[in-house]
Chimera marker file (.cmm) of the C-alpha trace (Angstrom):
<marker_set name="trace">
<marker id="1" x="21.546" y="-19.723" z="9.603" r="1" g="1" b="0" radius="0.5"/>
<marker id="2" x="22.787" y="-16.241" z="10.256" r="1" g="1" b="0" radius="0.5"/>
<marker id="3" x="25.352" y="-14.416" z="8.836" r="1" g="1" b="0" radius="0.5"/>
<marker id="4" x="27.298" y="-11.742" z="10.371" r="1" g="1" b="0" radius="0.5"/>
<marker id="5" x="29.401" y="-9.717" z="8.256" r="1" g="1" b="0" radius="0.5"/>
<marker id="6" x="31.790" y="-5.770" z="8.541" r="1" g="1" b="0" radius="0.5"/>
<marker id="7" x="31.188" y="-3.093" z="6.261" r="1" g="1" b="0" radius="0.5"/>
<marker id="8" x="33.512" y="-0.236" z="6.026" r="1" g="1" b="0" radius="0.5"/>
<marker id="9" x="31.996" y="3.107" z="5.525" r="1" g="1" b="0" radius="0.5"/>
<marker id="10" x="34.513" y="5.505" z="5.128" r="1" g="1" b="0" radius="0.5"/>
<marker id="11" x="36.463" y="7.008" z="8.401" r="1" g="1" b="0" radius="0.5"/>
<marker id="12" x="35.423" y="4.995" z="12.300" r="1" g="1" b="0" radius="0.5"/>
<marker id="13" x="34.855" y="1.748" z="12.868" r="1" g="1" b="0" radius="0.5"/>
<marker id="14" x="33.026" y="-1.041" z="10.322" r="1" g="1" b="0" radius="0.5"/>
<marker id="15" x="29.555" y="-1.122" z="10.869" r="1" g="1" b="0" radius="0.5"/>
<marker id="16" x="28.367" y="-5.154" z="10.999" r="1" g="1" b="0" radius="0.5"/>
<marker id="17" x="25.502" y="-6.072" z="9.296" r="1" g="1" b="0" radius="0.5"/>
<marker id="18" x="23.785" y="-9.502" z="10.483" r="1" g="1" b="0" radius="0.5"/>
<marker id="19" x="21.724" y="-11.113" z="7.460" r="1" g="1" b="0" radius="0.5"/>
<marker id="20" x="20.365" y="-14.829" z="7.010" r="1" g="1" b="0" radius="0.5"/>
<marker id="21" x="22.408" y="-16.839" z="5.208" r="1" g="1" b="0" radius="0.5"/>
<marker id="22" x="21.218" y="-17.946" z="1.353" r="1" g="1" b="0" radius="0.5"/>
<marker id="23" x="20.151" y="-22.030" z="2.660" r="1" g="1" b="0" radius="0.5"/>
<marker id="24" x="18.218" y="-20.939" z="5.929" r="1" g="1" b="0" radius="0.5"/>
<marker id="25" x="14.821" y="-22.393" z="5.464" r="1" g="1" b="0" radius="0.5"/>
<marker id="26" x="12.179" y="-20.308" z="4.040" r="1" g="1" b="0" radius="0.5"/>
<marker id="27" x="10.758" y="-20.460" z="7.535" r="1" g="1" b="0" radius="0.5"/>
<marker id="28" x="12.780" y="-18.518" z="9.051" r="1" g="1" b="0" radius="0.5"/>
<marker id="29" x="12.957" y="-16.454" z="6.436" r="1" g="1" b="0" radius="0.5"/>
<marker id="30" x="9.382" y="-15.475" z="6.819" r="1" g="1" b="0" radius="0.5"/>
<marker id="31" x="9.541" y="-14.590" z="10.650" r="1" g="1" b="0" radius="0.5"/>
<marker id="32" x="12.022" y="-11.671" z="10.370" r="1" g="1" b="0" radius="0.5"/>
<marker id="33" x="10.159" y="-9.545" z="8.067" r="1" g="1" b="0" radius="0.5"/>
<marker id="34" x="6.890" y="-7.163" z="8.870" r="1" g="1" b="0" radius="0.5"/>
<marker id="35" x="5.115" y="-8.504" z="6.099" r="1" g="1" b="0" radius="0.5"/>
<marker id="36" x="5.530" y="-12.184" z="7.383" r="1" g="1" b="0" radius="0.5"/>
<marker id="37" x="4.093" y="-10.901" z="10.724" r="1" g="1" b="0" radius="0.5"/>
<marker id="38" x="1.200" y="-9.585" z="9.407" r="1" g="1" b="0" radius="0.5"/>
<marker id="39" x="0.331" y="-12.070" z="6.786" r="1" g="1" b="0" radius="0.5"/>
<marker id="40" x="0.560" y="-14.875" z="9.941" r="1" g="1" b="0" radius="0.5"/>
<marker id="41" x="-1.481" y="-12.402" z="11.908" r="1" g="1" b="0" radius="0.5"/>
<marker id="42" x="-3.960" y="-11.957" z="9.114" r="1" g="1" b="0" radius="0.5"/>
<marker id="43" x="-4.300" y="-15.776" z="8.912" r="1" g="1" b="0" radius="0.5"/>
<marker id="44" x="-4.746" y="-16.041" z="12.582" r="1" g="1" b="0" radius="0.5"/>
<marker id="45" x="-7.582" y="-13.471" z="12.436" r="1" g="1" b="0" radius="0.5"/>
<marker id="46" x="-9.039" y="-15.357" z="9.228" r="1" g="1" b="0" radius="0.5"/>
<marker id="47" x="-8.885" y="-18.829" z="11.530" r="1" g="1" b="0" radius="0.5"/>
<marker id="48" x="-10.705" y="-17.492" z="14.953" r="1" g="1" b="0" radius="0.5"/>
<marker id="49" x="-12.640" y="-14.840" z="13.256" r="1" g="1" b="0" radius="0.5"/>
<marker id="50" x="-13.661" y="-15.896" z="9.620" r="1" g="1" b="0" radius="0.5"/>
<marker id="51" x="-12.206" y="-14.027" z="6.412" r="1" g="1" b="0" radius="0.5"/>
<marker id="52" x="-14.854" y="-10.908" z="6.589" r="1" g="1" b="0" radius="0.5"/>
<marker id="53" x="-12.977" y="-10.367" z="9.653" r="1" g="1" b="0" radius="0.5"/>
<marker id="54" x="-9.650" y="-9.028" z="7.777" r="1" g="1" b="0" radius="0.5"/>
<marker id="55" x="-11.992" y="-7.079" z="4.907" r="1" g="1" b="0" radius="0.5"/>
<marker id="56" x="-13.325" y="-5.265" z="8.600" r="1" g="1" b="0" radius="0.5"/>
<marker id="57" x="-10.091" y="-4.707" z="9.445" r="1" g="1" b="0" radius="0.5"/>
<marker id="58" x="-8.536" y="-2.802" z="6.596" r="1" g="1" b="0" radius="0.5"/>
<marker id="59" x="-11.532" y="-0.884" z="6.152" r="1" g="1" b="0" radius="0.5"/>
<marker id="60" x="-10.602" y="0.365" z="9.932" r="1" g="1" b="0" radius="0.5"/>
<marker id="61" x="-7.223" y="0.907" z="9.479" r="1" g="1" b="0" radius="0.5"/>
<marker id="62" x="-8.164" y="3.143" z="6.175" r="1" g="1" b="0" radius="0.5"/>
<marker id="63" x="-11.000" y="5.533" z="8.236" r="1" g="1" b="0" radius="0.5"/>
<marker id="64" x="-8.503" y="6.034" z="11.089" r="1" g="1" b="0" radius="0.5"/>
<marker id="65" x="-6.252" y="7.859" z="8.368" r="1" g="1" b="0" radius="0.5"/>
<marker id="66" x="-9.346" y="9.589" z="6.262" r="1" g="1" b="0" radius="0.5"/>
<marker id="67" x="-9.467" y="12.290" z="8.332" r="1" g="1" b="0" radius="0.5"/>
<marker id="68" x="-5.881" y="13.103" z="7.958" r="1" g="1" b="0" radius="0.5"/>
<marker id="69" x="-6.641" y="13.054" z="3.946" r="1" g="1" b="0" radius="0.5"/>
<marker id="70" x="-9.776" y="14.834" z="4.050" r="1" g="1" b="0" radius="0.5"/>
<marker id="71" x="-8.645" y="17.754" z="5.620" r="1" g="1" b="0" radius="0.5"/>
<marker id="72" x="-5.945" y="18.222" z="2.863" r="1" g="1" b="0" radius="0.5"/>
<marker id="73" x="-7.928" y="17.354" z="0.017" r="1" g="1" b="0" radius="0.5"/>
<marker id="74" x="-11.591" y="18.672" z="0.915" r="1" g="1" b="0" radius="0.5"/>
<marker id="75" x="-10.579" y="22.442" z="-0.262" r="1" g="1" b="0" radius="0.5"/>
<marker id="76" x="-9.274" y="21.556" z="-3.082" r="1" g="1" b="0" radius="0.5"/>
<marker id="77" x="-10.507" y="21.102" z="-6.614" r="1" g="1" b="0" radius="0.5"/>
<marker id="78" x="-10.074" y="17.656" z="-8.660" r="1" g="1" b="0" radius="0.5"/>
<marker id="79" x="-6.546" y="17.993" z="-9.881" r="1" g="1" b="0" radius="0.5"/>
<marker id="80" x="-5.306" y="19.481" z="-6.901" r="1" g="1" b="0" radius="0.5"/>
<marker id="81" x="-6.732" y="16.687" z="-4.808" r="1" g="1" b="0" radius="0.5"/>
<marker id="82" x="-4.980" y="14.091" z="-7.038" r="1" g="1" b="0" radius="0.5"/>
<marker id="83" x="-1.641" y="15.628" z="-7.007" r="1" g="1" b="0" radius="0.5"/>
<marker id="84" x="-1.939" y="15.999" z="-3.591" r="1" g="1" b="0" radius="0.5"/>
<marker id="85" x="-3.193" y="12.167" z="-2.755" r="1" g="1" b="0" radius="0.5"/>
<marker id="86" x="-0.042" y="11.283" z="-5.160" r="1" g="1" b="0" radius="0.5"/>
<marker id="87" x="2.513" y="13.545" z="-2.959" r="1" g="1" b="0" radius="0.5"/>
<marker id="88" x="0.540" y="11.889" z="0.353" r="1" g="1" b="0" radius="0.5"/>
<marker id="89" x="1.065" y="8.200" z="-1.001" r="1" g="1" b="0" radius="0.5"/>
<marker id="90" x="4.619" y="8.497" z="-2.017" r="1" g="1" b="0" radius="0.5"/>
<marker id="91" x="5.337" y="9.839" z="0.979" r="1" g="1" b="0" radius="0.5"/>
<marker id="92" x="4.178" y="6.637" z="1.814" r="1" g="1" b="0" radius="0.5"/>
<marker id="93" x="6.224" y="4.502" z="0.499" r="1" g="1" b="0" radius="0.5"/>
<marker id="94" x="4.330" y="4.283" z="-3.032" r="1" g="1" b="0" radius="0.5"/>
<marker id="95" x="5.751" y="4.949" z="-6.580" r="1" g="1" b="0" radius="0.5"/>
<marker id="96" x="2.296" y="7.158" z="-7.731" r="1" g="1" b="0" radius="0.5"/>
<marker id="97" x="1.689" y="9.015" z="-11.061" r="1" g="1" b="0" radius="0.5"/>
<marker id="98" x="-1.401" y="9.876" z="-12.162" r="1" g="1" b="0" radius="0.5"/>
<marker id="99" x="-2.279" y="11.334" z="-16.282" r="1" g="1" b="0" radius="0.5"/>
<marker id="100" x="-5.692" y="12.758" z="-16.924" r="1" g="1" b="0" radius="0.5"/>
<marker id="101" x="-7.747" y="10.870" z="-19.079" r="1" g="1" b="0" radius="0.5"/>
<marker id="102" x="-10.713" y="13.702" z="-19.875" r="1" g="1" b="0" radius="0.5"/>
<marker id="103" x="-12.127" y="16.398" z="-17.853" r="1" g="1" b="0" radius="0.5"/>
<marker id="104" x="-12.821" y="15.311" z="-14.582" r="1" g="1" b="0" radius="0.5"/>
<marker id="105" x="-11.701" y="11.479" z="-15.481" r="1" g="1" b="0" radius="0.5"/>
<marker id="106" x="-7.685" y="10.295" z="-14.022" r="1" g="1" b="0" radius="0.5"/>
<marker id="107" x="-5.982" y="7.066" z="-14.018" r="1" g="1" b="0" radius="0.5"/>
<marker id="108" x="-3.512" y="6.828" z="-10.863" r="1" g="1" b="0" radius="0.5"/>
<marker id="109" x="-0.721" y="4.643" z="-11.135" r="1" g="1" b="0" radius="0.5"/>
<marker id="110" x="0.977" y="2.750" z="-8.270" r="1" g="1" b="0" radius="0.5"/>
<marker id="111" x="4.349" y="0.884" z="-9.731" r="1" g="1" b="0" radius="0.5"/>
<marker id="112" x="5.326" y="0.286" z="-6.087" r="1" g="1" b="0" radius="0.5"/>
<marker id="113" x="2.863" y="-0.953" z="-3.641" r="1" g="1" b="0" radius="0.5"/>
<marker id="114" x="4.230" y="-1.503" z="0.212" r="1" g="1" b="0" radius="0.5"/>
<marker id="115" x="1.297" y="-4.055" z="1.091" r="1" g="1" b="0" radius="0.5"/>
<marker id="116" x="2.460" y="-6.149" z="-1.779" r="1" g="1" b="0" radius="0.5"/>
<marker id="117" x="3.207" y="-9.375" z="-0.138" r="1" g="1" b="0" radius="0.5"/>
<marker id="118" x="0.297" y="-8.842" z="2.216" r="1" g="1" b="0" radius="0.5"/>
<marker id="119" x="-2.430" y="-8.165" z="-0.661" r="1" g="1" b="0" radius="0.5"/>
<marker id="120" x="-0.956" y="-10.873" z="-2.366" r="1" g="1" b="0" radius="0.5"/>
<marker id="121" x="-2.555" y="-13.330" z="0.319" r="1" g="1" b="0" radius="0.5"/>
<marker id="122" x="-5.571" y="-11.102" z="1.016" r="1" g="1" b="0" radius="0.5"/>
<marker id="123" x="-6.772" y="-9.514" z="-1.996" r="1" g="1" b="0" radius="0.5"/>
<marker id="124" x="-9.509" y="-7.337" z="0.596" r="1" g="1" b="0" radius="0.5"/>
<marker id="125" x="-6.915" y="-4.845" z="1.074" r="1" g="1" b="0" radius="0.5"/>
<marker id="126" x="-7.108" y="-3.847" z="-2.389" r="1" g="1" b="0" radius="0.5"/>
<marker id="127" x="-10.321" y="-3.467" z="-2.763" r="1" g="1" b="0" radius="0.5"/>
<marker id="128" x="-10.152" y="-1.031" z="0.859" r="1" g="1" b="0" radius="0.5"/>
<marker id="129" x="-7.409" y="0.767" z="-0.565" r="1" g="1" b="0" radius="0.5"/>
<marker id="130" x="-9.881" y="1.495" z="-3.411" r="1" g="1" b="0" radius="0.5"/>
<marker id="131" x="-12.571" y="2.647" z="-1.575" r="1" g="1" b="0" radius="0.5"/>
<marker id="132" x="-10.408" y="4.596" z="0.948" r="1" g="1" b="0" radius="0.5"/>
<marker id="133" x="-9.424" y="6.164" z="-2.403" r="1" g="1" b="0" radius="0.5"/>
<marker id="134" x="-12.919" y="6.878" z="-3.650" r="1" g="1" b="0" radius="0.5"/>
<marker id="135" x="-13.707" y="8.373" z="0.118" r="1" g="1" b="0" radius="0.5"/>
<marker id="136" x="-10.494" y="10.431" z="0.547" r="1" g="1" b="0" radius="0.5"/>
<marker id="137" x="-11.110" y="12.090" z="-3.104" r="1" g="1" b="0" radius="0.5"/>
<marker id="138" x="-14.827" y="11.940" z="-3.192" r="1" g="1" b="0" radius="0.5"/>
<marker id="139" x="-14.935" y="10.064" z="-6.208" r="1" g="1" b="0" radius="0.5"/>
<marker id="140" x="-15.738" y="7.289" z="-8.018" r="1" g="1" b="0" radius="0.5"/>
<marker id="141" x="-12.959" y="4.849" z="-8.160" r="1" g="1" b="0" radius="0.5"/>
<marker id="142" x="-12.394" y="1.421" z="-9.808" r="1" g="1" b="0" radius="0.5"/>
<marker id="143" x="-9.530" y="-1.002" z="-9.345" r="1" g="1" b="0" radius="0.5"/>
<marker id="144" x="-9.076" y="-1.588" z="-12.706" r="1" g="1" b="0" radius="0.5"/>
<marker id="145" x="-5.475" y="-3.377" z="-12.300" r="1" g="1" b="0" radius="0.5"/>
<marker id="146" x="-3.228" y="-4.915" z="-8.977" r="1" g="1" b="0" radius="0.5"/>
<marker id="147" x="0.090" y="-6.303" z="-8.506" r="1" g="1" b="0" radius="0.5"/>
<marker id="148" x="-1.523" y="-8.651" z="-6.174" r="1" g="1" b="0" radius="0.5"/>
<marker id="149" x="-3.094" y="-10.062" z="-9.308" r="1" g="1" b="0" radius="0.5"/>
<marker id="150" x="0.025" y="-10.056" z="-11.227" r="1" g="1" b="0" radius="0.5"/>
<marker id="151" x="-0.157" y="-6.652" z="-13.247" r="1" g="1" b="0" radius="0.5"/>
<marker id="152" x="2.954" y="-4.705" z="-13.544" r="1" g="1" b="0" radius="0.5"/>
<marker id="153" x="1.085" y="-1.702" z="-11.488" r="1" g="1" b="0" radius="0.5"/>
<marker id="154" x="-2.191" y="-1.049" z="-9.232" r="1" g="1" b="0" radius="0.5"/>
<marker id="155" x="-4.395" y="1.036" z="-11.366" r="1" g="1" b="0" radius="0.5"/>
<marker id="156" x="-7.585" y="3.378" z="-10.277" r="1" g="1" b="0" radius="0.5"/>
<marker id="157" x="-9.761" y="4.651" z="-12.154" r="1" g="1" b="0" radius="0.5"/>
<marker id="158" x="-11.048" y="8.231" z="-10.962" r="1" g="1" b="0" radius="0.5"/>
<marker id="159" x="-13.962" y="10.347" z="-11.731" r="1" g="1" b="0" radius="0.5"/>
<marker id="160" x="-14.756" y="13.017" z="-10.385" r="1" g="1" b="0" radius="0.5"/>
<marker id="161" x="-18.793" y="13.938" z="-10.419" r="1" g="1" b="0" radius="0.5"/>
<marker id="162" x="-18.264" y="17.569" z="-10.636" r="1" g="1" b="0" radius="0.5"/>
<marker id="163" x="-15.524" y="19.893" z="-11.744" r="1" g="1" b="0" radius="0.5"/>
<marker id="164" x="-14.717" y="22.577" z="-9.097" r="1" g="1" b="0" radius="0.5"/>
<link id1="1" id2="2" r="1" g="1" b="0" radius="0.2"/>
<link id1="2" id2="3" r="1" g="1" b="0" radius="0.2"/>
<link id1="3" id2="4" r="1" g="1" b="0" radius="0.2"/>
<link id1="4" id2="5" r="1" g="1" b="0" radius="0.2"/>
<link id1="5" id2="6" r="1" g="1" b="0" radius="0.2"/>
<link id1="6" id2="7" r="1" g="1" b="0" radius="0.2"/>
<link id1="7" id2="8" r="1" g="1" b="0" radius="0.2"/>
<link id1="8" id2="9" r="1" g="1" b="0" radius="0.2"/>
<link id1="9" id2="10" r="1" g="1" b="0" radius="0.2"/>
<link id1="10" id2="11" r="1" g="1" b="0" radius="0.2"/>
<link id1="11" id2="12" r="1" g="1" b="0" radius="0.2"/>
<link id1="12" id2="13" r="1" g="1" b="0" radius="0.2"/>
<link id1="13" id2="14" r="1" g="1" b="0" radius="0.2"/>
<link id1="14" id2="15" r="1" g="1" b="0" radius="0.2"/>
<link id1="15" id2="16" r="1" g="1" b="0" radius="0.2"/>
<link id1="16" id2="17" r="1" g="1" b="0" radius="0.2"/>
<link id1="17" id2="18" r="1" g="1" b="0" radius="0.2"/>
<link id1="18" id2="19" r="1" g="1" b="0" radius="0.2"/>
<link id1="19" id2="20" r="1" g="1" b="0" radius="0.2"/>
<link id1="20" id2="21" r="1" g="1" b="0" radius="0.2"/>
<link id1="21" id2="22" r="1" g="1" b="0" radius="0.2"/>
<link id1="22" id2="23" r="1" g="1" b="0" radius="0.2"/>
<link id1="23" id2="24" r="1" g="1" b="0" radius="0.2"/>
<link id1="24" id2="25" r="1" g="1" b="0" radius="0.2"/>
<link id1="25" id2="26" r="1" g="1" b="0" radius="0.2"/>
<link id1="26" id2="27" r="1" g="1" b="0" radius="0.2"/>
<link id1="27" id2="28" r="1" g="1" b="0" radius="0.2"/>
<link id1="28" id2="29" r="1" g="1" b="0" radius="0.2"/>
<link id1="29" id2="30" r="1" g="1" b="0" radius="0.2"/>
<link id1="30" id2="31" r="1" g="1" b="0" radius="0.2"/>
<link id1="31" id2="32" r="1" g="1" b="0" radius="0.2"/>
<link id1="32" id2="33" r="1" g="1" b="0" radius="0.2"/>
<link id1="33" id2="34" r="1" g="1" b="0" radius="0.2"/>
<link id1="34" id2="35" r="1" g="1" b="0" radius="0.2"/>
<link id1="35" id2="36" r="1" g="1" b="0" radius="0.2"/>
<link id1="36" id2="37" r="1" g="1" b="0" radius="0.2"/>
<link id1="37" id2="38" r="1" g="1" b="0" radius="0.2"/>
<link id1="38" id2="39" r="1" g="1" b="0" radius="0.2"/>
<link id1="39" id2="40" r="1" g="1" b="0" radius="0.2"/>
<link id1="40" id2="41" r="1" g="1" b="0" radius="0.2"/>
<link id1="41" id2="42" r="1" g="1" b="0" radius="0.2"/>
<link id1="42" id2="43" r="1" g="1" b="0" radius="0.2"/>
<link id1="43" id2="44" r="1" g="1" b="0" radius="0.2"/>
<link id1="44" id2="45" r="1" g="1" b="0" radius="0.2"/>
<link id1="45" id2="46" r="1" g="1" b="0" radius="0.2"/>
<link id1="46" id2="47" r="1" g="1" b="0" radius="0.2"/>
<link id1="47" id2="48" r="1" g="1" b="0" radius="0.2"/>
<link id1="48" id2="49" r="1" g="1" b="0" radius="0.2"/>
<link id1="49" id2="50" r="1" g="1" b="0" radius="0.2"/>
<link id1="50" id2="51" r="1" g="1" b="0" radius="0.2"/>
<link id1="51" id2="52" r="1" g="1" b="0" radius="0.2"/>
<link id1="52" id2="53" r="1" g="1" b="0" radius="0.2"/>
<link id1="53" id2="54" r="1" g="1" b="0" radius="0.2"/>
<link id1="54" id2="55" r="1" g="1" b="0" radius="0.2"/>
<link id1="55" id2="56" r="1" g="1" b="0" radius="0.2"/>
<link id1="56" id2="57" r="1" g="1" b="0" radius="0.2"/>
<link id1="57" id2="58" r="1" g="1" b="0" radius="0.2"/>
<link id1="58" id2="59" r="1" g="1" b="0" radius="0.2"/>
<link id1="59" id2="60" r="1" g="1" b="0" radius="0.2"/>
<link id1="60" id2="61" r="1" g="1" b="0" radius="0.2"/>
<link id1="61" id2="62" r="1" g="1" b="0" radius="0.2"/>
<link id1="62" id2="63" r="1" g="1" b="0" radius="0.2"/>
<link id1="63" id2="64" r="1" g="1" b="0" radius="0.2"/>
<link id1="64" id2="65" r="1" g="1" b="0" radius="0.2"/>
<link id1="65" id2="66" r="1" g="1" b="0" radius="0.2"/>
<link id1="66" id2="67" r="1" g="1" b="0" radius="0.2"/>
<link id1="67" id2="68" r="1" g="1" b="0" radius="0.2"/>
<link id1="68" id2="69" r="1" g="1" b="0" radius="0.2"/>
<link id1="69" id2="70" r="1" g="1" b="0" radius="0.2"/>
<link id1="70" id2="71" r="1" g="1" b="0" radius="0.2"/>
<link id1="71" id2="72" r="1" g="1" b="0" radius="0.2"/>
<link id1="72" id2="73" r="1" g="1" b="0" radius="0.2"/>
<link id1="73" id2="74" r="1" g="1" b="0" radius="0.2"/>
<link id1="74" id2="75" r="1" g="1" b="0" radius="0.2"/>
<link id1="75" id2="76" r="1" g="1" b="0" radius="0.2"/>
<link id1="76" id2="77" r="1" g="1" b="0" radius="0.2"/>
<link id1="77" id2="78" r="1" g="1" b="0" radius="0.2"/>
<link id1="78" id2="79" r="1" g="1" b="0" radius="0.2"/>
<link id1="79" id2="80" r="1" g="1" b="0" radius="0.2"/>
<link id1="80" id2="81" r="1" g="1" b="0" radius="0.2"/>
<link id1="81" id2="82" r="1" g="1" b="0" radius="0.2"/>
<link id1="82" id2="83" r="1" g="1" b="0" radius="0.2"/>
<link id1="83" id2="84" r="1" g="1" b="0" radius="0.2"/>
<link id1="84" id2="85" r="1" g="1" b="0" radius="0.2"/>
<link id1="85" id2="86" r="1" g="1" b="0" radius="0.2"/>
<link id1="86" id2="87" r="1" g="1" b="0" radius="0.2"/>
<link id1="87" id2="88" r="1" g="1" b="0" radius="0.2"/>
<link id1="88" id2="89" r="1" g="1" b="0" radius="0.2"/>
<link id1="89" id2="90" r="1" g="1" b="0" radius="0.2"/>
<link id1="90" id2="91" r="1" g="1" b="0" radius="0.2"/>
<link id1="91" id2="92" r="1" g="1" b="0" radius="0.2"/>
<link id1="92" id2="93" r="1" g="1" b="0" radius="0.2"/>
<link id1="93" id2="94" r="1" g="1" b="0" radius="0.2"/>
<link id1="94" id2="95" r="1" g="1" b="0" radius="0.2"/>
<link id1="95" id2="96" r="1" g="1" b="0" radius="0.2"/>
<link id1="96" id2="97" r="1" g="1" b="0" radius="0.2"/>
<link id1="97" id2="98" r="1" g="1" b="0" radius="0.2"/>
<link id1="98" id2="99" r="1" g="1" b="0" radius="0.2"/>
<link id1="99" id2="100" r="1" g="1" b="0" radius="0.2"/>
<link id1="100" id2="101" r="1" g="1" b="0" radius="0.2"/>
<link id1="101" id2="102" r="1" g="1" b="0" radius="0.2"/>
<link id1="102" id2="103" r="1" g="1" b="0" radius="0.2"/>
<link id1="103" id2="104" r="1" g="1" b="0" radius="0.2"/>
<link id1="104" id2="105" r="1" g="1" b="0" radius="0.2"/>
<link id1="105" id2="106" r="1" g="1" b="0" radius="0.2"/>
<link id1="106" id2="107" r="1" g="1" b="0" radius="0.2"/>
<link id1="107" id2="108" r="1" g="1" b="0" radius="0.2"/>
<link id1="108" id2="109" r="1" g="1" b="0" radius="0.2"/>
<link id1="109" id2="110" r="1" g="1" b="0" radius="0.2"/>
<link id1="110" id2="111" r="1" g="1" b="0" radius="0.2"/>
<link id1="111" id2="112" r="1" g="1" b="0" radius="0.2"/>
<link id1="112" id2="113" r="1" g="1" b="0" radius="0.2"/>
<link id1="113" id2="114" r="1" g="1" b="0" radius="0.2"/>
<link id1="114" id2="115" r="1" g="1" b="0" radius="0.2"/>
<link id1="115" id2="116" r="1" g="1" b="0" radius="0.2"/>
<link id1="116" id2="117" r="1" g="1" b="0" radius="0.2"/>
<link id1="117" id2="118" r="1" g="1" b="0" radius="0.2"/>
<link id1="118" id2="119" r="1" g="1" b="0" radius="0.2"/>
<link id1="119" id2="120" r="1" g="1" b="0" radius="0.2"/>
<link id1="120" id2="121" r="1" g="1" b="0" radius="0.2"/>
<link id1="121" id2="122" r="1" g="1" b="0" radius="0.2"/>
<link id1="122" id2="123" r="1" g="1" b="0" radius="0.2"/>
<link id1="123" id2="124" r="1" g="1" b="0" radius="0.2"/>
<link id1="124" id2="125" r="1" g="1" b="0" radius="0.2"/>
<link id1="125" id2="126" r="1" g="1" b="0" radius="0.2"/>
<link id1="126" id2="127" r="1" g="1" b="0" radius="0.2"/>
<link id1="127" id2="128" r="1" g="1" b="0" radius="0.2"/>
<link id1="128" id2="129" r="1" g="1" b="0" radius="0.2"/>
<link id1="129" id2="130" r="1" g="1" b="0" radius="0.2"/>
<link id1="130" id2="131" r="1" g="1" b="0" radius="0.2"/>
<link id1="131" id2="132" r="1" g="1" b="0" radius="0.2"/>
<link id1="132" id2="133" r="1" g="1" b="0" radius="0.2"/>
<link id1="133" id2="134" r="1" g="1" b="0" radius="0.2"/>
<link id1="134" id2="135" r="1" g="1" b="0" radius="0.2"/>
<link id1="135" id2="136" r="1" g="1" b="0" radius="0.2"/>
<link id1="136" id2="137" r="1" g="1" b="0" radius="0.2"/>
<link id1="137" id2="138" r="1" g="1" b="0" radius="0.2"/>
<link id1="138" id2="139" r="1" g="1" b="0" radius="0.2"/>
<link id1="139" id2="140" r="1" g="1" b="0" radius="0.2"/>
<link id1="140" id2="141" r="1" g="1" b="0" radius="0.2"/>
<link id1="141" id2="142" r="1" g="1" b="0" radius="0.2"/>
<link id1="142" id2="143" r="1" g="1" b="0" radius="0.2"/>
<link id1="143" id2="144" r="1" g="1" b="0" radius="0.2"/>
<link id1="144" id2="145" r="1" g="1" b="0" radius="0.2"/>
<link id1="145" id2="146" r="1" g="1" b="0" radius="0.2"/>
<link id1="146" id2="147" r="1" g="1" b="0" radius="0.2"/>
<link id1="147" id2="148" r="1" g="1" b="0" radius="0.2"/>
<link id1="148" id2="149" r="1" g="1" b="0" radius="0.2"/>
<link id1="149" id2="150" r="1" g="1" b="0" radius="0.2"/>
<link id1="150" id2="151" r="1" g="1" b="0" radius="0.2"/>
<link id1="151" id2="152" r="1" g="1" b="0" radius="0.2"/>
<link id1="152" id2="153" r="1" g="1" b="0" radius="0.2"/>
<link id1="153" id2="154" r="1" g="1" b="0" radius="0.2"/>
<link id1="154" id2="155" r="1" g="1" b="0" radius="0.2"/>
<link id1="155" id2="156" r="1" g="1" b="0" radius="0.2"/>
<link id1="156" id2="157" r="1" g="1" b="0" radius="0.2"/>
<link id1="157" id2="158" r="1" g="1" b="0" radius="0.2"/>
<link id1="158" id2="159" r="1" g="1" b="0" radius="0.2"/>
<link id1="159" id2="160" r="1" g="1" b="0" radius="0.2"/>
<link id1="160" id2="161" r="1" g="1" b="0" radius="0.2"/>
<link id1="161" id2="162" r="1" g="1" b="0" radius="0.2"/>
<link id1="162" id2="163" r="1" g="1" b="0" radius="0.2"/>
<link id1="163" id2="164" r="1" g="1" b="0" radius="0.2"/>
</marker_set>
């Protein structure tokens, strides 16, 4: 089921590296990684609590970090605030561009989304990420594309009310 296996890196000992092997049961699989844990978590949540339960949930992990995004967006006019989000979310762990459609109009562009495999199972997250988005920018936003729902990227759509 598990593999152990010694890497050489250069001068020193070989470091070992200890990785399932390619026929351990999907199972198993699933319980080493974060995503698993949280998915199973999710589901427990889901079971005891009912589904509305996990929408609740993202929405309060998203307002514990708005204040972080607030204060380095507020000051800031509309461009500025997206190229800073973008910086913010790559930093964590997201692939983010953004282009600007029209004055006061921006498409951002995830190609790599860290709550994949979690979103996949509970779409809700999505739709918090949007509106922690919309509240971080003070914008509209729209989810106008997902991975979870099998596009190549997440896409947001972004206006801006007023031009500073």
């Amino acid at each position: 089921m598990v593999e152990k296996i010694y890497v050489r890196r250069g001068r020193g000992r070989p470091i070992a590296v200890v990785k399932l092997r390619k026929n351990a049961s999907p199972h198993v699989h699933g319980l080493f990684t974060l995503a698993a844990f949280t998915i199973k978590s999710l589901h427990y949540i889901e079971k005891v609590l009912g589904r509305d339960h996990v929408s609740k949930i993202a929405a309060s992990i998203y307002s514990e970090c708005l204040d972080y995004y607030r204060i380095r967006l507020d000051s800031l006019d509309s461009e500025s605030k997206i190229k800073e989000l973008i910086s913010m979310r790559n930093s964590e762990g997201y692939d983010t561009i953004y282009r600007k459609i029209r004055r006061a109009t921006y498409e951002i562009v995830e190609n790599r989304c860290p709550l994949i495999a979690v979103s996949q199972t509970y779409s809700e997250i999505c739709r918090a990420e949007a509106r922690f988005i919309q509240d971080a920018l003070k914008a509209r936003v729209s989810l106008i594309h997902s991975i979870a729902e099998g596009q190549p990227q997440c896409r947001f759509l972004v206006v801006f009310k007023d031009q500073k």
